[in-house]
C-alpha positions in Angstrom: 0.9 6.5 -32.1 2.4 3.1 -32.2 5.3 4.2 -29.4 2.2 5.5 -27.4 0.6 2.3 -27.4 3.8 0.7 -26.6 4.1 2.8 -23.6 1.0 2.6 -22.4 1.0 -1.0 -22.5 4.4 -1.2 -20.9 3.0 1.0 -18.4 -0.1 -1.3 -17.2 1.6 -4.3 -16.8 4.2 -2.8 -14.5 1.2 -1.3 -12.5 -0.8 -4.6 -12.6 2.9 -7.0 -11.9 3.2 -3.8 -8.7 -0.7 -4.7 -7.4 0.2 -8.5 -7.4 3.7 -8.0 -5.5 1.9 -5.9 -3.0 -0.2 -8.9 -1.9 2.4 -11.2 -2.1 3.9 -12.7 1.3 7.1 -12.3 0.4 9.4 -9.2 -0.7 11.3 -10.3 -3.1 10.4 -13.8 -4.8 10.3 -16.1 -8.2 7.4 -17.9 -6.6 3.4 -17.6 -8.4 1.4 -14.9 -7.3 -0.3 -15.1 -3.8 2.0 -17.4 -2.8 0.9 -18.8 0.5 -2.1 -17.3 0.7 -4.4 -19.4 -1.7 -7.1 -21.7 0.4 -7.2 -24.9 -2.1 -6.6 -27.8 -0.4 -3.0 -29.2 -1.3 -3.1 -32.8 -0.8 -0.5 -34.8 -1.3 -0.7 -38.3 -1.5 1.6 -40.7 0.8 0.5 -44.0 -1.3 0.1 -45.0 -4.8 -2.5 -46.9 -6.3 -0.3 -49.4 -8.9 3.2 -50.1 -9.3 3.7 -47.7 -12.3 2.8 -44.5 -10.8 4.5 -45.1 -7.6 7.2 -42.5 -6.0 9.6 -43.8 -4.2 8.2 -42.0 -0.6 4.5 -43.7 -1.8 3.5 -46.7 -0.5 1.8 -49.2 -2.6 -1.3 -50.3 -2.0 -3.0 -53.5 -1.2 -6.0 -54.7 -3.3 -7.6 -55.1 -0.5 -7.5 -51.4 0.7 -8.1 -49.3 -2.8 -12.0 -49.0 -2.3 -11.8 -47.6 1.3 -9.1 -45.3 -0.2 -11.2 -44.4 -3.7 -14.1 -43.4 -0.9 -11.6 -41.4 1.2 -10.7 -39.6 -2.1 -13.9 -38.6 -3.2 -14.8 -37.2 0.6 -11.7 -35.3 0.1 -12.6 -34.1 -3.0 -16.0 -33.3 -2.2 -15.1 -31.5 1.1 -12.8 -28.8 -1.1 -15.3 -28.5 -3.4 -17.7 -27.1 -0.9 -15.0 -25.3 0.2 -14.6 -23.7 -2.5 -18.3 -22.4 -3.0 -17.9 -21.4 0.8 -15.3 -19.2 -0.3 -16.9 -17.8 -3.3 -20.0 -17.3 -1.4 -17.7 -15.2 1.1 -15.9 -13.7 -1.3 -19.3 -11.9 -2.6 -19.9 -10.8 1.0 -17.1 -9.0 1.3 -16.3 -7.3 -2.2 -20.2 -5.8 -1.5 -19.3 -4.8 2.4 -16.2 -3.2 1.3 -17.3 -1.1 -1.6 -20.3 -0.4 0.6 -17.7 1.0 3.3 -15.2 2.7 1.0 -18.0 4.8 -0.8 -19.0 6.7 2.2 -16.2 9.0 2.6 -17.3 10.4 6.2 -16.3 6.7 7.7 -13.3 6.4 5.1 -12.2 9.7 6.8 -12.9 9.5 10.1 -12.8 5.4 11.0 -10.4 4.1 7.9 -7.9 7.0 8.0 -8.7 8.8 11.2 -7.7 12.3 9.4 -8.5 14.9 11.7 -8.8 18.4 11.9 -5.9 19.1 13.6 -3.9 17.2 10.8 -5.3 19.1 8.0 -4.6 22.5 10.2 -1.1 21.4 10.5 -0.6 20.6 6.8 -1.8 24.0 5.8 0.2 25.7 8.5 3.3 23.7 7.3 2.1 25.0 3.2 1.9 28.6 4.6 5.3 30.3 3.7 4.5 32.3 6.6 4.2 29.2 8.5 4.8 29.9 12.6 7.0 26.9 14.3 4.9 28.1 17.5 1.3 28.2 16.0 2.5 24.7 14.2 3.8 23.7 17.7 0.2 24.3 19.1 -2.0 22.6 16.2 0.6 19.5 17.0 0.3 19.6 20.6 -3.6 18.8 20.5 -2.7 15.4 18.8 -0.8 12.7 20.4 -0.5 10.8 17.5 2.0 13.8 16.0 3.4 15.4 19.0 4.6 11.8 20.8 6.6 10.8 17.6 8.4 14.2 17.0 9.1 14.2 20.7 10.4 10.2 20.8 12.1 11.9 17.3 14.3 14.7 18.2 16.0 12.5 21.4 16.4 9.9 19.4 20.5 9.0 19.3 20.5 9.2 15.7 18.3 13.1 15.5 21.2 14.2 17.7 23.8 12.7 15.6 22.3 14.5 12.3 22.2 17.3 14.4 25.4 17.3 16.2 23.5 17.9 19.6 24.6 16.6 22.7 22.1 14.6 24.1 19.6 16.0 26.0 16.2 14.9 27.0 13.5 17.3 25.0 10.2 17.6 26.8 8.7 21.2 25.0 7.2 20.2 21.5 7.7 23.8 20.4 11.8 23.5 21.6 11.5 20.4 19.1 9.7 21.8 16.5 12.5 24.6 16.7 15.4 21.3 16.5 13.6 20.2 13.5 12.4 23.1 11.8 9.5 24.0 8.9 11.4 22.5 6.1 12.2 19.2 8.2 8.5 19.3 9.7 7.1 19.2 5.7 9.8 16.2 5.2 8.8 14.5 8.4 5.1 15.2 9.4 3.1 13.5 6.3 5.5 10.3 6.5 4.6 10.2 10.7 0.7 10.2 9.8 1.3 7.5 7.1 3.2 5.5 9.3 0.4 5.2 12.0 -2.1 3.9 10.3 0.2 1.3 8.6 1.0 -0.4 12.3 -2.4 -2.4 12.2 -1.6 -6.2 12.1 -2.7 -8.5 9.5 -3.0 -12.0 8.8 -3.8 -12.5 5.4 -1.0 -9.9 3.8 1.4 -9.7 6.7 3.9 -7.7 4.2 1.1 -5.0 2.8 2.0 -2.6 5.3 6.0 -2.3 4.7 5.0 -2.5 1.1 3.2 0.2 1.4 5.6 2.2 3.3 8.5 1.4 0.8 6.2 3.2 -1.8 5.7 5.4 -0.1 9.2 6.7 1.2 10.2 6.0 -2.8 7.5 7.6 -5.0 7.2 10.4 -2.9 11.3 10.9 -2.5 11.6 10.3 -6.2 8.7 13.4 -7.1 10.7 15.8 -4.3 13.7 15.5 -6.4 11.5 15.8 -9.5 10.5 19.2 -8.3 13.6 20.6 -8.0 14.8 21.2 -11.6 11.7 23.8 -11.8 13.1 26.1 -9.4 11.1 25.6 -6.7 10.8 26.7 -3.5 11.9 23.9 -0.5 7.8 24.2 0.2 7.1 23.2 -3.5 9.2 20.7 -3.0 8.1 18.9 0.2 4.6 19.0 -1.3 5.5 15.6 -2.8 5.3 14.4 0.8 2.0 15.1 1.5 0.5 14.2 -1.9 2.5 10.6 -1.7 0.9 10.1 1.6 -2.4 11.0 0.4 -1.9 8.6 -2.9 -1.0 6.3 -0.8 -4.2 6.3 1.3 -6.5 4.4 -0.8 -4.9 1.1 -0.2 -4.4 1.8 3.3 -8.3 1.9 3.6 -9.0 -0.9 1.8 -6.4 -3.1 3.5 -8.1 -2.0 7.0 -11.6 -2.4 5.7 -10.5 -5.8 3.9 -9.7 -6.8 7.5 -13.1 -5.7 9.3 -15.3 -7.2 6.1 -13.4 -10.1 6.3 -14.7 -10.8 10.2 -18.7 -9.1 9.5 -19.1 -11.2 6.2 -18.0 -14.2 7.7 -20.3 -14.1 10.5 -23.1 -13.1 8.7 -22.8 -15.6 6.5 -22.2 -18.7 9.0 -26.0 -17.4 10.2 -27.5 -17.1 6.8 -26.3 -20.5 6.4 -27.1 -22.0 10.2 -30.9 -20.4 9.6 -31.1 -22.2 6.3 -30.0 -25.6 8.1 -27.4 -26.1 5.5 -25.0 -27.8 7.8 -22.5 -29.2 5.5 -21.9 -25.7 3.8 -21.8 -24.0 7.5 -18.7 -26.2 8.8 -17.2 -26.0 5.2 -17.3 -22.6 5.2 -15.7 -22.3 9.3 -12.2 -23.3 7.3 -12.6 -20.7 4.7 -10.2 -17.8 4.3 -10.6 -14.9 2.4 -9.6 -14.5 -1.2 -6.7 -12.5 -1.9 -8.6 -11.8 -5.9 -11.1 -9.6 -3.1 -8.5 -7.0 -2.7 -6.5 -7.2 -5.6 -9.6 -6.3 -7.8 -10.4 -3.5 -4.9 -7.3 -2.1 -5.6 -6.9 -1.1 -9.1 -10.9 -0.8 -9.4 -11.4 1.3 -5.5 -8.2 2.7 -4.6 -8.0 5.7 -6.9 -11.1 6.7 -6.3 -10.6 6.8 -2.3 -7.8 8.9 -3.0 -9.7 11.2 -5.2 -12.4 11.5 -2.5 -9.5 12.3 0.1 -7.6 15.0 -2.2 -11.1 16.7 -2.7 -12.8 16.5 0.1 -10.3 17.8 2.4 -8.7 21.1 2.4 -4.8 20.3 1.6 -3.7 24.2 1.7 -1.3 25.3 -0.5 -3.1 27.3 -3.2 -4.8 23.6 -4.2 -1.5 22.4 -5.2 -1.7 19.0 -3.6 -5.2 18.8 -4.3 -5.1 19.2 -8.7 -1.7 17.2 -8.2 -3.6 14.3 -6.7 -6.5 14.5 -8.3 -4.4 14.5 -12.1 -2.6 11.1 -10.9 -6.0 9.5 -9.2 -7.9 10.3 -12.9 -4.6 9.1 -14.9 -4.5 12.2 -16.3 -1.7 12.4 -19.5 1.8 13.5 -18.8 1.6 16.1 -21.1 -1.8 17.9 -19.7 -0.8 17.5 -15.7 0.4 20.4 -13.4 4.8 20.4 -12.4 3.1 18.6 -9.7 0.9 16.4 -10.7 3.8 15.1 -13.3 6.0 14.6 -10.6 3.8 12.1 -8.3 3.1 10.2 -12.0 6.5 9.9 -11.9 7.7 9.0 -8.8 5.0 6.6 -8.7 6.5 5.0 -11.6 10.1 4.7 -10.5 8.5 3.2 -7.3 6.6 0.6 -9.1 9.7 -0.2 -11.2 12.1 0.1 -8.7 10.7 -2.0 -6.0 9.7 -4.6 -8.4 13.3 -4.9 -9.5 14.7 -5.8 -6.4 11.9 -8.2 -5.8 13.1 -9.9 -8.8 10.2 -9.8 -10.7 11.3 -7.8 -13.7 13.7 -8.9 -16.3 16.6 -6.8 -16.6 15.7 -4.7 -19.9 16.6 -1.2 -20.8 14.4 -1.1 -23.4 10.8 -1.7 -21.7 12.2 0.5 -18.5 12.7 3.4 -21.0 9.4 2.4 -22.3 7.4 2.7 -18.9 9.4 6.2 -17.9 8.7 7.6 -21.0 5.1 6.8 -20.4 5.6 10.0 -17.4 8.1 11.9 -19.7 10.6 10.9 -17.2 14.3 10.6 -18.9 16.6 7.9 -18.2 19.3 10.5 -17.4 16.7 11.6 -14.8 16.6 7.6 -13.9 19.9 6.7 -13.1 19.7 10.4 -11.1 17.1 9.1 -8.9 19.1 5.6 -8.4 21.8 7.2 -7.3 20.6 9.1 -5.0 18.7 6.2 -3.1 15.3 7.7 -3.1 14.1 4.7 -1.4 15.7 6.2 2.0 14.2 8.6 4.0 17.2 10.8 5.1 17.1 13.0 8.3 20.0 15.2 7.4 18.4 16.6 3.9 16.5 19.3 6.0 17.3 18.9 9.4 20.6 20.1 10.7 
């Protein structure tokens, strides 16, 4: 009981310390958390006040000029103080627009994530081992989205150099889907959808959406080789793709949404505050930017249940595989009671956590509290150093394509 606890514990703090990095503007830093993005005011003073406290870049004062300076002070003061209710009154807004949002699935589906029909078709055609390249070929066609990246895909230099094609330019999405078969459609396809709705710019988190993707490309690489010591089939297997997509989808809603609440709240409150003729607030509040705390409580209280929504709502194909493995991980459902899948996307999830926070430098080097967080997933160390070495953070073409 007292190793459980341990392990648990371990097993938060990683997941919490992985939240924080995500919002972080930097990949890989010693710095306090949100660095950069925090609103305070940072003032810092050119002059000093008495001999004693002076720095050598201060100037000193002149009697004759501390009251004007005192005054100065307290405006300064004053005017972060109001910004600082400005963005506590903004912050409200938006953590009640975004839950709002996020808890109506239809717009989380069709406006957040933009999963369409023709996806889900594709996805089940891809989990049919019967699966046609040419009725694939035709589901893929209807979507630009899909069809424009496997085309730009398979005459790319380095798809021909996998391949050991001469270069040739491709124009027939079914001739490419033949190029890059089922197996490396199951590898490719989920990653391609992921990757689309990750290219939205955004101020506030500039790094979010590669952070994402490294997840991504790790967890989901990391439970594909999970899969294979149970003997199964290369379609077992690639269902690790689709089900790290979909885990992944929770944050990529909220990140969007942050984006779109930030922009509403703001201008609904600048008019609450203009009809109320509190002036002072209204232009303090015109400098405010949004809290980073907004999201980062979003995500460990909202994300989950997004992805829940998405795994249940939409029909994944294959027997309900992806759907109980997704739903097992959104619920935190124990190691010992989740599906071969579901314990695989627990634990490639938790070699991505620990793995990308490492090489941000933000864990200490300790074998024992890394054993401790993979034993959480009943994931060996053997298994560990296995996954290292095989660089599941890369994506690698040649695995099932050539």
């Amino acid at each position: 009981m007292r190793d459980e606890h341990a392990r648990s514990y371990v097993h938060r703090r990683v997941t919490e310390k992985f939240l924080n990095w995500l919002l972080t503007s930097k990949l890989a830093q010693t710095e306090d958390l949100y660095d950069g993005l925090l609103s305070d005011y940072d003032y810092e003073s050119e002059i000093a006040f008495d001999k004693f406290t002076r720095k050598p870049t201060q100037r000193l004062l002149l009697d004759v000029e501390k009251d004007s300076e005192i005054r100065r002070a307290e405006i300064r003061q004053r005017e972060q103080e109001l910004r600082g209710i400005g963005q506590q009154l903004l912050s409200e807004k938006m953590r009640a627009h975004i839950t709002q949002q996020t808890s109506n699935f239809s717009y989380v589906k069709n406006n957040l994530l933009a999963i369409s029909p023709e996806y889900l078709d594709a996805i089940q055609e891809l989990s049919n081992s019967f699966g046609s390249i040419r009725r694939l070929s035709s589901i893929l066609s209807t979507t630009d989205e899909l069809s424009d990246n496997l085309l730009r895909l398979v005459n790319s230099p380095e798809f021909c150099m996998t391949t050991k094609r001469p270069p040739k330019k491709i124009m027939d999405l079914t001739a490419a889907c033949g190029l890059i078969g089922m197996d490396g459609l199951r590898f490719l396809v989920p990653g391609i959808f992921l990757k689309n709705r990750l290219k939205s710019e955004c101020e506030h988190f500039p790094l979010l959406s590669q952070k994402i993707w490294s997840y991504y490309v790790t967890s989901s690489n990391a439970a594909r080789h999970r899969l294979v010591p149970h003997n199964c089939n290369t379609r077992d297997e690639l269902t690790a793709m689709v089900t790290g997509a979909i885990v992944c989808m929770g944050m990529v809603a909220l990140h969007k949404q942050f984006n779109l609440s930030f922009e509403f709240s703001k201008r609904a409150l600048l008019e609450e505050l203009r009809a109320k003729r509190k002036n002072i607030l209204y232009h303090a509040v015109l400098d405010v930017t949004p809290s980073p705390m907004v999201l980062r409580e979003l995500l460990e209280s909202s994300s989950m249940r997004i992805v829940n929504n998405v795994a249940t709502q939409c029909d994944w194909g294959h027997k309900g595989k992806v759907r109980q493995a997704v739903v097992e991980h959104a619920n935190d459902k124990k190691s010992q009671e989740r599906s071969i899948h579901g314990l695989a996307v627990g634990q490639g999830s938790t070699y991505a956590m620990w793995f990308l926070l490492s090489n941000a430098n933000l864990l200490k080097s300790s074998p024992k509290l890394e054993k401790l967080a993979m034993s959480h997933v009943r994931l060996p160390m053997s298994c560990v150093e296995d996954l290292k070495a095989k660089s599941v953070n890369k994506l690698v073409m040649g695995d099932y394509i050539g």
